[in-house]
DSSP file (Angstrom, degrees, kcal/mol; ACC not computed):
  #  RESIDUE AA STRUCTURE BP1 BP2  ACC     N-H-->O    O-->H-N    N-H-->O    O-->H-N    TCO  KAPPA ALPHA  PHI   PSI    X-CA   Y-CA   Z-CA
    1    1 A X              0   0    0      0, 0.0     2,-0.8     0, 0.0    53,-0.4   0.000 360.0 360.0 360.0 129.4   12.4  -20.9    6.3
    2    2 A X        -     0   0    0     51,-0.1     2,-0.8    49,-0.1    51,-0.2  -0.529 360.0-165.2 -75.2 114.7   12.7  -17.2    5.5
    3    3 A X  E     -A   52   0A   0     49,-2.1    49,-1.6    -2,-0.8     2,-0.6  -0.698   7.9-163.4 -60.6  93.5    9.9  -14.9    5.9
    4    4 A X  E     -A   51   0A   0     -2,-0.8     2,-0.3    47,-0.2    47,-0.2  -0.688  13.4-178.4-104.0 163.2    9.7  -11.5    4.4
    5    5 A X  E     -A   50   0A   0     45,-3.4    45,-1.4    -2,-0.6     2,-0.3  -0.785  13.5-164.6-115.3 173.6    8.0   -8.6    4.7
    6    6 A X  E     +A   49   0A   0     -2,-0.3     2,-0.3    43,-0.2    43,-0.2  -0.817  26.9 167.5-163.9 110.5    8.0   -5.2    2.8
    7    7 A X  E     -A   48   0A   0     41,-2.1    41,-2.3    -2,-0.3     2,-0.5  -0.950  37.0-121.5-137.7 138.3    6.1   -2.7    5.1
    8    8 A X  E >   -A   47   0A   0     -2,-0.3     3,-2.8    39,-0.2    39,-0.2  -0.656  47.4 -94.3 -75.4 141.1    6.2    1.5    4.5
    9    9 A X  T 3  S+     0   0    0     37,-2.7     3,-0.2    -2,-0.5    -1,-0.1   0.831 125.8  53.6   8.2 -86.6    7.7    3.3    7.8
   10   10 A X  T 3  S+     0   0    0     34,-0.3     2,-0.2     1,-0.3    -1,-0.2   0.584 102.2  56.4 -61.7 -19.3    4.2    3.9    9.3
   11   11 A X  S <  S+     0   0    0     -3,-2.8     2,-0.5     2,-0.1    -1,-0.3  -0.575  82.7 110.7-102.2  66.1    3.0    0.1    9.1
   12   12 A X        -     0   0    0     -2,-0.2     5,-0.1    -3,-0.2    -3,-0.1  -0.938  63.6-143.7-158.3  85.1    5.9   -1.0   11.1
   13   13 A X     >  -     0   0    0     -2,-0.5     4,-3.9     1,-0.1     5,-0.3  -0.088  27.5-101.9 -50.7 158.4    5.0   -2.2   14.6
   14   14 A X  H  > S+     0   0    0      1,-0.3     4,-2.1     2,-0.2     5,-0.3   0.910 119.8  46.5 -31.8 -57.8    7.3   -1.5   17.4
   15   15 A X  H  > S+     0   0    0      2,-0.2     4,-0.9     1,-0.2    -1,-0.3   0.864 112.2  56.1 -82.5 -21.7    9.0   -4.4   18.0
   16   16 A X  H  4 S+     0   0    0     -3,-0.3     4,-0.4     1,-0.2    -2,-0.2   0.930 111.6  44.7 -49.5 -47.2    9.5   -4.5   14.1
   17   17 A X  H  X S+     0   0    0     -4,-3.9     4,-2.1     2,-0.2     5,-0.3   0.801 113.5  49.1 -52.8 -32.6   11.1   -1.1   14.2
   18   18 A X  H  X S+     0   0    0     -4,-2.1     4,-2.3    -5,-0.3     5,-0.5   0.891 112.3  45.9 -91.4 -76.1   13.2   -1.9   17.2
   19   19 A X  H  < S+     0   0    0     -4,-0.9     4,-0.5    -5,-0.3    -1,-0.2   0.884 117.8  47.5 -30.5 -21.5   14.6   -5.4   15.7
   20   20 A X  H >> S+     0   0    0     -4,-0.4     4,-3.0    -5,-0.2     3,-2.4   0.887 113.4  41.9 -92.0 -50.4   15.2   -3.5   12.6
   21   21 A X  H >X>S+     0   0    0     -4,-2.1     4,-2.1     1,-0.2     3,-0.6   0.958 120.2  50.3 -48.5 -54.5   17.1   -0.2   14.1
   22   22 A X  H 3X5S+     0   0    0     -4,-2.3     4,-1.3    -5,-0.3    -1,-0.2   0.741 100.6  57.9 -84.4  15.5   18.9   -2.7   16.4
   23   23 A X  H <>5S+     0   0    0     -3,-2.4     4,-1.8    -4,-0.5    -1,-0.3   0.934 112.0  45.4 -69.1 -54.7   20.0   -5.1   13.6
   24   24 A X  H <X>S+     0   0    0     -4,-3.0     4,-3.8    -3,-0.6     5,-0.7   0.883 111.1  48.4 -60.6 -36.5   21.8   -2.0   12.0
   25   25 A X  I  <>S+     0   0    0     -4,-2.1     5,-2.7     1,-0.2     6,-0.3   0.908 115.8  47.8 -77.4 -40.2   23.5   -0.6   15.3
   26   26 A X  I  <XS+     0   0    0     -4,-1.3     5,-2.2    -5,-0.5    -2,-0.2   0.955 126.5  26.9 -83.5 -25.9   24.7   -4.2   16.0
   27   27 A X  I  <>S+     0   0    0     -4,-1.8     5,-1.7     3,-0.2    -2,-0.2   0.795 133.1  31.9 -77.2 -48.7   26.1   -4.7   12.3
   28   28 A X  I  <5S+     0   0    0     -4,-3.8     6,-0.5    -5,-0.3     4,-0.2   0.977 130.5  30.9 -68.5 -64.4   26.9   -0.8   11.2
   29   29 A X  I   XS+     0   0    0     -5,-0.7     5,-1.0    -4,-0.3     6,-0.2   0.874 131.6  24.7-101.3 -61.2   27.9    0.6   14.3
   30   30 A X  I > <S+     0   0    0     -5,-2.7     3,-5.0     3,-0.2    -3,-0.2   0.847 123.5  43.8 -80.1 -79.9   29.6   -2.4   16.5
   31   31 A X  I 3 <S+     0   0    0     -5,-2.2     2,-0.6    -6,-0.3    -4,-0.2   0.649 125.8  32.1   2.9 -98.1   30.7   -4.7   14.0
   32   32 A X  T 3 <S-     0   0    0     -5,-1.7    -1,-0.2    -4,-0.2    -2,-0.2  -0.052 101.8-134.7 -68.2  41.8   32.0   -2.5   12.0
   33   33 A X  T < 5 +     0   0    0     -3,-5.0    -4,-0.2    -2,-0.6    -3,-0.2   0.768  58.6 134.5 -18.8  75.9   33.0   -0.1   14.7
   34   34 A X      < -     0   0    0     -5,-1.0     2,-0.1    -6,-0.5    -4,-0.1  -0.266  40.9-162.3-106.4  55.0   31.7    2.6   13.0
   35   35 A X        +     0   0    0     -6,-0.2     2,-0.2    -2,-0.0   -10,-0.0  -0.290  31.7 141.5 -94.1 135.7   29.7    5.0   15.0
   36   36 A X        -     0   0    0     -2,-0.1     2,-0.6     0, 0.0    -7,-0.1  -0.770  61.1 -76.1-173.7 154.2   27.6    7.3   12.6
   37   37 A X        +     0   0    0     -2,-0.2    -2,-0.0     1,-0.2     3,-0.0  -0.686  49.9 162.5 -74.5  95.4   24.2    8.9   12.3
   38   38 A X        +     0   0    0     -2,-0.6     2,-1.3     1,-0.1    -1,-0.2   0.862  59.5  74.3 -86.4 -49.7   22.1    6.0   11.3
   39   39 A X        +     0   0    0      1,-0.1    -1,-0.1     2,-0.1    -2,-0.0  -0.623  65.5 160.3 -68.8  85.4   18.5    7.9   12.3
   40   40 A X        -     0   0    0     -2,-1.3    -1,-0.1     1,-0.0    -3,-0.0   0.203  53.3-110.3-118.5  67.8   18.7   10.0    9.3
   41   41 A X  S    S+     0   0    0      1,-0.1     4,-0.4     3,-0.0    -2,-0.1   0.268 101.2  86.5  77.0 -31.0   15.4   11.1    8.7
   42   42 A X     >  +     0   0    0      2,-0.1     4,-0.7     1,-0.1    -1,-0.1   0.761  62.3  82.9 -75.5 -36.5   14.8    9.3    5.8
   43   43 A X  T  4 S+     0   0    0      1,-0.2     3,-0.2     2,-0.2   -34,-0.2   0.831  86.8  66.8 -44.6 -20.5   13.4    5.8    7.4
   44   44 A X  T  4 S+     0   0    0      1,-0.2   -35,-0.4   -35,-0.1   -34,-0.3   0.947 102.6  41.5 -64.5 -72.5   10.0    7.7    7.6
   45   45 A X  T  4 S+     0   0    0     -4,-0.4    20,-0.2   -36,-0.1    -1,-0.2   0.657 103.9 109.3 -51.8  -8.4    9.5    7.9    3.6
   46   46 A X     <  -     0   0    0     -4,-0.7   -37,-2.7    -3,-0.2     2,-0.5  -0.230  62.9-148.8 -69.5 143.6   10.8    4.2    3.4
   47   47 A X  E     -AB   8  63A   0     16,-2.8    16,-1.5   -39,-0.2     2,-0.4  -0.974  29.2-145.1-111.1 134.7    9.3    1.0    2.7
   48   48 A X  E     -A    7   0A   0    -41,-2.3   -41,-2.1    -2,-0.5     2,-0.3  -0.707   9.0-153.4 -85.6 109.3   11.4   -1.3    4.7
   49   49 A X  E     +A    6   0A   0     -2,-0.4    12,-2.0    12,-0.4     2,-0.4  -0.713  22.2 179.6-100.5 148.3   12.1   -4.9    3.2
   50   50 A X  E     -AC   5  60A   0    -45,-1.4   -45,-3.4    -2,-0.3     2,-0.4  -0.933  14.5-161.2-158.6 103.7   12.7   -7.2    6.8
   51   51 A X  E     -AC   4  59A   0      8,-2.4     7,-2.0    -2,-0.4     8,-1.9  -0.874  16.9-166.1-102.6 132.8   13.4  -11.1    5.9
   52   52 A X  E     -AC   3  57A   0    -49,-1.6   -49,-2.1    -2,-0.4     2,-0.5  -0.989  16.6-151.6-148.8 124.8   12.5  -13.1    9.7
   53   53 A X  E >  S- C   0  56A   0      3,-1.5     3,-1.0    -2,-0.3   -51,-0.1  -0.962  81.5 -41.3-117.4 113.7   13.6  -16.8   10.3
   54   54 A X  T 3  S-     0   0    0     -2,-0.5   -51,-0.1   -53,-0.4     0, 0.0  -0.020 129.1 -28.0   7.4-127.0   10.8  -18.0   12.9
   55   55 A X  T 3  S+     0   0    0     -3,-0.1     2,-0.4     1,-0.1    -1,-0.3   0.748 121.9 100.7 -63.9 -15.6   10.7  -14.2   15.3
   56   56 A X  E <   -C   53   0A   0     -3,-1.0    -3,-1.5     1,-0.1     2,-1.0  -0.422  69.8-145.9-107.3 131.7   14.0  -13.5   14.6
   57   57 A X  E     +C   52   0A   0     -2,-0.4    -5,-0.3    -5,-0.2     3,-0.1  -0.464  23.0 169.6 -78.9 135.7   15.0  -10.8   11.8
   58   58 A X  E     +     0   0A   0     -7,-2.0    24,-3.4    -2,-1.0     2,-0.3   0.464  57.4  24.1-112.7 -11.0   18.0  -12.0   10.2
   59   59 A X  E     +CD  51  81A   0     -8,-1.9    -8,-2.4    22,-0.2     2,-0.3  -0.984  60.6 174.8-164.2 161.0   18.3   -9.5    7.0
   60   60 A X  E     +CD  50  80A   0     20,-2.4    20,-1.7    -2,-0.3     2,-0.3  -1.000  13.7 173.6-158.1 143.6   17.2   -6.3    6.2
   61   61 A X  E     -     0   0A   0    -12,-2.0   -12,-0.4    -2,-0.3     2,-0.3  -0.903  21.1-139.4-147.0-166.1   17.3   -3.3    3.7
   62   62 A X  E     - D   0  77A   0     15,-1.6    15,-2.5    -2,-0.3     2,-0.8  -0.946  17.0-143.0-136.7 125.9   15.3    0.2    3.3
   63   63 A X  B     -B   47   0A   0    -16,-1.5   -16,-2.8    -2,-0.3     2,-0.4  -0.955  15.9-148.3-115.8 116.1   14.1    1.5   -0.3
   64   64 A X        -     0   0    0     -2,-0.8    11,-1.5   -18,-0.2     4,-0.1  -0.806  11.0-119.0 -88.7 107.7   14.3    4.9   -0.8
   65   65 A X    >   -     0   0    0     -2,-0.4     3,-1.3   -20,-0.2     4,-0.4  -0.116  37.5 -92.2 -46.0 144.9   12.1    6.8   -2.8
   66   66 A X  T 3  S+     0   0    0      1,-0.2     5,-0.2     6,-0.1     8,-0.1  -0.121 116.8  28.9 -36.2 145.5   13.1    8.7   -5.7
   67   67 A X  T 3  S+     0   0    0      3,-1.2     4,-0.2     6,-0.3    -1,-0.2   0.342 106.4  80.6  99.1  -6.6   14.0   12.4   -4.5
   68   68 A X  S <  S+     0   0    0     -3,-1.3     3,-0.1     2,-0.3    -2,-0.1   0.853 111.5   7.7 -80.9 -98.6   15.1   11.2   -0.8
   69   69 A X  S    S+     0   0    0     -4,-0.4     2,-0.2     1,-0.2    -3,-0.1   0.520 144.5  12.3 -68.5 -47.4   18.6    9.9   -1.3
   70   70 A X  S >  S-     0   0    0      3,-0.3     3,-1.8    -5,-0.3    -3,-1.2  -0.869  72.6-126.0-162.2  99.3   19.2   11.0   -4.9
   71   71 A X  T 3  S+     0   0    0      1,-0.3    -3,-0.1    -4,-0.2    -1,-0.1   0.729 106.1  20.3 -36.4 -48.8   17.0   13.4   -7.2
   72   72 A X  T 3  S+     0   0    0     -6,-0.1     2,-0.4    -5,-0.1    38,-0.3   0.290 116.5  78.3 -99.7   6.0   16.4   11.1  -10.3
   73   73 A X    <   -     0   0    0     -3,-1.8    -3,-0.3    36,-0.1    -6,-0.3  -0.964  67.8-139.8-144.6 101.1   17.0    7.9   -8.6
   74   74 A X        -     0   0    0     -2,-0.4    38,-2.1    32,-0.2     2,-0.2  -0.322  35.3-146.6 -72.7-177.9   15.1    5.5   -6.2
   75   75 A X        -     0   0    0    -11,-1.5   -11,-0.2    36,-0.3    38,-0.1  -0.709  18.2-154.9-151.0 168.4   17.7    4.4   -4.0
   76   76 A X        +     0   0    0     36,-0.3    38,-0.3   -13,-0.2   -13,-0.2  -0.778  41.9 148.3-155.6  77.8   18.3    0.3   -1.9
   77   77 A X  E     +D   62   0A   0    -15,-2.5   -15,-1.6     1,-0.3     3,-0.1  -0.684  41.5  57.6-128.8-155.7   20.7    1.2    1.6
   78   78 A X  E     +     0   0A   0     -2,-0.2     2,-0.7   -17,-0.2    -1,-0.3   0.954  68.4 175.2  35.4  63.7   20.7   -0.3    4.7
   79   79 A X  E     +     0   0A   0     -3,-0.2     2,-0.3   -18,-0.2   -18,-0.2  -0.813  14.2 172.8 -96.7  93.2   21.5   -3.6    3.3
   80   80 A X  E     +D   60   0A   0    -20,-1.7   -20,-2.4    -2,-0.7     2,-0.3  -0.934  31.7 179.6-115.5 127.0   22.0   -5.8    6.0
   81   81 A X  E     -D   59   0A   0     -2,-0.3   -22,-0.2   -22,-0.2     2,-0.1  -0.906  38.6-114.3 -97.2 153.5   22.6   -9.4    7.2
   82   82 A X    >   -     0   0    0    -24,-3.4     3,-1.1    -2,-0.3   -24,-0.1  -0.641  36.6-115.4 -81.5 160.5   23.0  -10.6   10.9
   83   83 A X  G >  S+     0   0    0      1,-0.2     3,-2.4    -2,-0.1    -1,-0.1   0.936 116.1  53.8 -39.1 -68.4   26.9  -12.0   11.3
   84   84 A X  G 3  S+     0   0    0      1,-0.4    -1,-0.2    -3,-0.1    -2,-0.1   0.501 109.1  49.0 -82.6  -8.2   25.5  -15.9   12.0
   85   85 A X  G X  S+     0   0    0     -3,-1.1     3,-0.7   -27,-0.1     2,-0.5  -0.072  79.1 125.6-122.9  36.0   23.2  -15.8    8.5
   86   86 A X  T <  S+     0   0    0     -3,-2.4    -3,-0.1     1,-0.2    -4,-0.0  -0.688  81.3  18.1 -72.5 114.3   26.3  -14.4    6.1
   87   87 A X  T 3  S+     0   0    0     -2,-0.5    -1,-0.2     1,-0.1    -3,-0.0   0.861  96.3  98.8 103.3   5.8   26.3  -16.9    3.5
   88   88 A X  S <  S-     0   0    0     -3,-0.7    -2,-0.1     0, 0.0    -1,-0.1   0.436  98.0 -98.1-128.7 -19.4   23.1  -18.5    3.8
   89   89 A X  S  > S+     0   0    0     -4,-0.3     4,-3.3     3,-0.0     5,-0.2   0.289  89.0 113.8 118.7 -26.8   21.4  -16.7    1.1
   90   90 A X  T  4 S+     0   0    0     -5,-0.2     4,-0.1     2,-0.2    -4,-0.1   0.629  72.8  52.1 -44.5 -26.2   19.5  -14.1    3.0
   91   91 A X  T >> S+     0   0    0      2,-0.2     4,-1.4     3,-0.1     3,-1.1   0.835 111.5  49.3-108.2 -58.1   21.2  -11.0    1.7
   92   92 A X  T 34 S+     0   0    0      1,-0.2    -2,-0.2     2,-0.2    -1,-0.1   0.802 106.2  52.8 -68.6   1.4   20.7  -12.0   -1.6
   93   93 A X  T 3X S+     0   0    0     -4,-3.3     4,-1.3     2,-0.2    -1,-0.2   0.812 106.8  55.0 -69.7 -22.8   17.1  -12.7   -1.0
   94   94 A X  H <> S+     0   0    0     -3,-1.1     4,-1.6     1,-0.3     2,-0.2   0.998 108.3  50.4 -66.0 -79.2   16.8   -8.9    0.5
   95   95 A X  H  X S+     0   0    0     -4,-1.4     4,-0.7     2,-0.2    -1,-0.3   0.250 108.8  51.7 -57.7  -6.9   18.3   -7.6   -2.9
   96   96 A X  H >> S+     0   0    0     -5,-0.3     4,-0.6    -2,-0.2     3,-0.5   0.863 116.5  40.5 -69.1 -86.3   15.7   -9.7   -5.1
   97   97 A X  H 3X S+     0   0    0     -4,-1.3     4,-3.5     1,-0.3    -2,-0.2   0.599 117.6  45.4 -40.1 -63.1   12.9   -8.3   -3.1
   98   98 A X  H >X S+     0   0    0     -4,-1.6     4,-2.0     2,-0.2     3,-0.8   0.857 113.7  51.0  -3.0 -87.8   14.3   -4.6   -2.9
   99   99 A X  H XX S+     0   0    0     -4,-0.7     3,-1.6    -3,-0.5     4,-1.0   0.824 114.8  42.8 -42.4 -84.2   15.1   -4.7   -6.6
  100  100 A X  H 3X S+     0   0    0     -4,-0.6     4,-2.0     1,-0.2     3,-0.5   0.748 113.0  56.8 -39.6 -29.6   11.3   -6.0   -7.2
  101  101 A X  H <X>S+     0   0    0     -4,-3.5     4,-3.8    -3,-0.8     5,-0.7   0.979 110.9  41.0 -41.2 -57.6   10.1   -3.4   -4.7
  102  102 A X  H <<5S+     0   0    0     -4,-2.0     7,-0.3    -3,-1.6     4,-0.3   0.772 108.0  58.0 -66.6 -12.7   11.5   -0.9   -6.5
  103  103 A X  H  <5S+     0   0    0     -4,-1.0    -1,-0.2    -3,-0.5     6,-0.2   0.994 118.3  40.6 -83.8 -75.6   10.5   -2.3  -10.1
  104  104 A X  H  <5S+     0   0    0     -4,-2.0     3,-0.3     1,-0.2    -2,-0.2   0.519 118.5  35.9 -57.3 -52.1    7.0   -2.0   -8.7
  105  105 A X  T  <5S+     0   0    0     -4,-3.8    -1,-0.2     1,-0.1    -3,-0.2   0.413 132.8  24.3-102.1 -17.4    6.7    1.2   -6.6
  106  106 A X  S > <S-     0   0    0     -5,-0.7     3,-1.2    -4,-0.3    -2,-0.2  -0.007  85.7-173.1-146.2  58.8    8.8    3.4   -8.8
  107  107 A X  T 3   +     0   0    0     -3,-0.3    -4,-0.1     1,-0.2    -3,-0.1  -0.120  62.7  22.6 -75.9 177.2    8.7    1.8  -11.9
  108  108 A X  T 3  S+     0   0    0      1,-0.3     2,-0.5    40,-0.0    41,-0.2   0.272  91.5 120.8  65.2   1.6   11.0    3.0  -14.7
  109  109 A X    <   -     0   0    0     -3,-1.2     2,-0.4    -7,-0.3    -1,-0.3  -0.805  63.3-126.5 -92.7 125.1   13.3    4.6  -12.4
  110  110 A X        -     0   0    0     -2,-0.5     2,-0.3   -38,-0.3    38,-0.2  -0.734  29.9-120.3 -84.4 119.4   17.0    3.6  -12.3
  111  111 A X        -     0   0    0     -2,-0.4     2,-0.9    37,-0.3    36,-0.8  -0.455  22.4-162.7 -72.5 125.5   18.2    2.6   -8.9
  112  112 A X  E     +E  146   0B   0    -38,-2.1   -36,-0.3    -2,-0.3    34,-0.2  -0.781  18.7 162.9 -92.6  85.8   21.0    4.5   -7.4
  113  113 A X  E     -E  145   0B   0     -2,-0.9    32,-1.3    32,-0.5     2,-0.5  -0.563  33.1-126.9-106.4 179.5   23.2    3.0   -4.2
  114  114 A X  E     -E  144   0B   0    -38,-0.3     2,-0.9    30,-0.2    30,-0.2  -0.939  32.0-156.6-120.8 123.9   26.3    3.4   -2.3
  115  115 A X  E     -E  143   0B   0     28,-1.8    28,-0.5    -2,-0.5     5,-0.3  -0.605  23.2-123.2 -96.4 102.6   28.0    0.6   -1.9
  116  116 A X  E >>  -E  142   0B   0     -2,-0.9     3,-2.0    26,-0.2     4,-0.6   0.222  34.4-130.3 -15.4 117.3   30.4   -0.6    0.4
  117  117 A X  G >4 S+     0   0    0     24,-3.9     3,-0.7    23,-0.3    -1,-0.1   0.721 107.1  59.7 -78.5  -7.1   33.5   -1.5   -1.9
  118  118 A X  G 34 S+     0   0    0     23,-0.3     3,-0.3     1,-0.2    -1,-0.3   0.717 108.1  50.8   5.6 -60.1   34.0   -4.8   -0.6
  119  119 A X  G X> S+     0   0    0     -3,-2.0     4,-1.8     1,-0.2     3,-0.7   0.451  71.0 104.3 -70.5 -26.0   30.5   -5.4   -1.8
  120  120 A X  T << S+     0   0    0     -3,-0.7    -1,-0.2    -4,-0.6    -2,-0.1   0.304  79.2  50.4 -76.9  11.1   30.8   -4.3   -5.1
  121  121 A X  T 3> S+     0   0    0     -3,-0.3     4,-0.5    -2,-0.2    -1,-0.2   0.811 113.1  52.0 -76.4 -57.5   30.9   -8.2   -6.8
  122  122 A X  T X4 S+     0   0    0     -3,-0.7     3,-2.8     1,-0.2    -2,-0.2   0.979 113.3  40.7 -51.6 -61.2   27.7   -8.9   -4.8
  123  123 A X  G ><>S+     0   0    0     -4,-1.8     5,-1.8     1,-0.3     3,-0.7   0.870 112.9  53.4 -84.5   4.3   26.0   -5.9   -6.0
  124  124 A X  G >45S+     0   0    0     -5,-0.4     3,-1.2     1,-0.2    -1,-0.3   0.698  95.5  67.9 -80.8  -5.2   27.1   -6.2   -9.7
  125  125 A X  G <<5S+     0   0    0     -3,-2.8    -1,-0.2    -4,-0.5    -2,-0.1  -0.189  98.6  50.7-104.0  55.2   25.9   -9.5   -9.8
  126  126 A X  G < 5S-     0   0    0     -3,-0.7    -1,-0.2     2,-0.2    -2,-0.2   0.238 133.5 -86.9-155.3  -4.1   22.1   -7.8   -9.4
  127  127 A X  T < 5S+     0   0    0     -3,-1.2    21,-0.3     1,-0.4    -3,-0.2   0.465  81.3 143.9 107.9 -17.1   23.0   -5.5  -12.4
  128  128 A X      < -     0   0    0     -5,-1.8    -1,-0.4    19,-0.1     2,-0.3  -0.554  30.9-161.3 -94.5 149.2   24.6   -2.6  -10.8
  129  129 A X  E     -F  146   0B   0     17,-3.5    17,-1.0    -2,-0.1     2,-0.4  -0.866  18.6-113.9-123.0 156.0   27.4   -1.0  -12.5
  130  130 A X  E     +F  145   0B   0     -2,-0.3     2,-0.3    15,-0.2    15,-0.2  -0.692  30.5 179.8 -98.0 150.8   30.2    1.4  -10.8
  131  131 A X        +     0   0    0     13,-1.4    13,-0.4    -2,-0.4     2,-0.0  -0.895  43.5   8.0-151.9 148.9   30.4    5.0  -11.7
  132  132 A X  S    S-     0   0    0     -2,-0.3     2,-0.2    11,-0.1     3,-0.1   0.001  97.4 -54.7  65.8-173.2   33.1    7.9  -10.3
  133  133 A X        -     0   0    0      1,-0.1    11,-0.3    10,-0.1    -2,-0.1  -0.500  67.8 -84.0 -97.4 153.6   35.9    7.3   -8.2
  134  134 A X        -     0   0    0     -2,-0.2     2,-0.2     9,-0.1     9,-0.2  -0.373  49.5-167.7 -61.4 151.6   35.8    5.2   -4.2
  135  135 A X  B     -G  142   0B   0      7,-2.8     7,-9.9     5,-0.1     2,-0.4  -0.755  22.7-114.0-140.6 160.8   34.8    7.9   -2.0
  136  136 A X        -     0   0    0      5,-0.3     2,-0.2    -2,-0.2     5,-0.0  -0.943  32.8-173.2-119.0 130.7   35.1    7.3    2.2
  137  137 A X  S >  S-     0   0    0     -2,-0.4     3,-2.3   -23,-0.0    -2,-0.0  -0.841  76.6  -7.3-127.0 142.9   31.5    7.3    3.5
  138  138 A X  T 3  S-     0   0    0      1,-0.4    -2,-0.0    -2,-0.2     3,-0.0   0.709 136.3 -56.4  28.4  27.6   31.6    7.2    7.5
  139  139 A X  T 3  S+     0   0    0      1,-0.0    -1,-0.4  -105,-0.0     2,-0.1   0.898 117.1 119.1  87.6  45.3   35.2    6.6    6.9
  140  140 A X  S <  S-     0   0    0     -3,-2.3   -23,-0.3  -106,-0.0    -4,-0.1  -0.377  75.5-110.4-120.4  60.1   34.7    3.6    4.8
  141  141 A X        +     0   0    0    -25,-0.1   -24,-3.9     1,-0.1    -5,-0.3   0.715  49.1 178.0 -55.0 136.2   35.7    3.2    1.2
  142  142 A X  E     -EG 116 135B   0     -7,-9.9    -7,-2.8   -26,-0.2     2,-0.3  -0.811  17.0-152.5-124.0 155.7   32.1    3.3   -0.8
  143  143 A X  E     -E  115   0B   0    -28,-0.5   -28,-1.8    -2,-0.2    -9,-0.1  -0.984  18.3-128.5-135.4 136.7   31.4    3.1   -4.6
  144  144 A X  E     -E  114   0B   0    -13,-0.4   -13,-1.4    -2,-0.3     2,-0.2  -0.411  33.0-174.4 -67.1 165.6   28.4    4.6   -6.1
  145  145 A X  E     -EF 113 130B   0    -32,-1.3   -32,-0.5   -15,-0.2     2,-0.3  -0.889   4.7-160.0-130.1 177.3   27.1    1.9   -8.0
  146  146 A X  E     -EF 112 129B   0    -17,-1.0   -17,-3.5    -2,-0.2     2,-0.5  -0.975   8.7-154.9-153.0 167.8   23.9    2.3  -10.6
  147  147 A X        -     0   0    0    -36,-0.8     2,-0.2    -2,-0.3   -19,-0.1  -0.901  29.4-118.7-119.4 136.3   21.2   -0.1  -12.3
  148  148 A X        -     0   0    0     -2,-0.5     3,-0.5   -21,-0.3     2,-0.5  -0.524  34.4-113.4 -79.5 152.7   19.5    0.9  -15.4
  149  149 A X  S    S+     0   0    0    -41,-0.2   -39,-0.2     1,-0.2    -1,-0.1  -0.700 110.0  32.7-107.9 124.9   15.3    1.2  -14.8
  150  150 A X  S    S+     0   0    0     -2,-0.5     2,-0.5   -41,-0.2    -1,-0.2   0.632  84.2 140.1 108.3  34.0   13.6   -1.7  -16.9
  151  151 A X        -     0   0    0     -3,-0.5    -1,-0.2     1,-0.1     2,-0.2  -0.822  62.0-113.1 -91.5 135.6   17.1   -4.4  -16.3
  152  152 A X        -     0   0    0     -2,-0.5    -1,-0.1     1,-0.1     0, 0.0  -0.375  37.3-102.6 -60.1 132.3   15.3   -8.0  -15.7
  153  153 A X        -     0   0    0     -2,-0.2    -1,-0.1     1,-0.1   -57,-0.1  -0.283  37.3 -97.9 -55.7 138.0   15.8   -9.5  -11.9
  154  154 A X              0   0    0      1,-0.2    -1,-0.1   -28,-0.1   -28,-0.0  -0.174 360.0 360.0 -62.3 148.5   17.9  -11.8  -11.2
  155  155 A X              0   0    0    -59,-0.0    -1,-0.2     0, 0.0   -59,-0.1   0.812 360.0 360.0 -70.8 360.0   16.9  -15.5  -10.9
């Protein structure tokens, strides 16, 4: 059974911080061999959504306050599942939780992401719609996407 949590930066024990940074590095960085600035300063202002199946974390995102990421816009990045829970339900459990995070802590605000284009059926089925043209983000074709502030969560 999946556990989450939704903890700001600063209430994030160690070994929660270290399972989450090294969830990303093995998924962002090896996976996808993509090696990019990952620490960028923003994880302090974050509250950190962390889904954990008995100790192990298995899925992850970060929610970005408005004004971080995007002036008008609270923001959903680091959206992660490990490889071996793809498919299992995890990722969309992260994106419920997010979404309500964000509903919650910055309501009325319409959320802003970038989305892997790959992704972009998963996050349209949450409400996000795509705007501009695909843009290469760490050399990776990304589409912004956005959600309108007050859209009901998905069941």
């Amino acid at each position: 059974m999946i556990q989450l949590r939704i903890k700001h930066y600063k209430e994030l024990t160690l070994e929660e911080l270290y399972s989450w940074l090294q969830l990303r590095l093995e998924v962002f960085v090896v996976e996808q061999n993509c090696p990019y600035q990952d620490l960028d300063e923003k994880d302090i202002h974050c509250y950190h959504a962390l889904a954990y199946e008995g100790d192990q974390l298995v899925a992850g995102s970060r929610i970005v306050p408005p004004g971080i990421s995007y002036p008008v816009y609270s923001s959903i990045g680091r959206v992660v599942s490990r490889k071996d829970h793809r498919g299992t339900g995890a990722g969309k459990l992260i994106m419920k939780q997010s979404l309500a995070s964000c509903e919650s802590l910055y309501p009325n605000t319409p959320i802003k992401i970038s989305a892997q284009s790959y992704l972009l059926a998963f996050y349209e089925s949450f409400g996000f719609e795509k705007t501009g043209d695909e843009y290469l983000e760490d050399d990776i074709p990304h589409h912004a996407m956005i959600r309108p502030a007050g859209l009901a969560l998905p069941d």
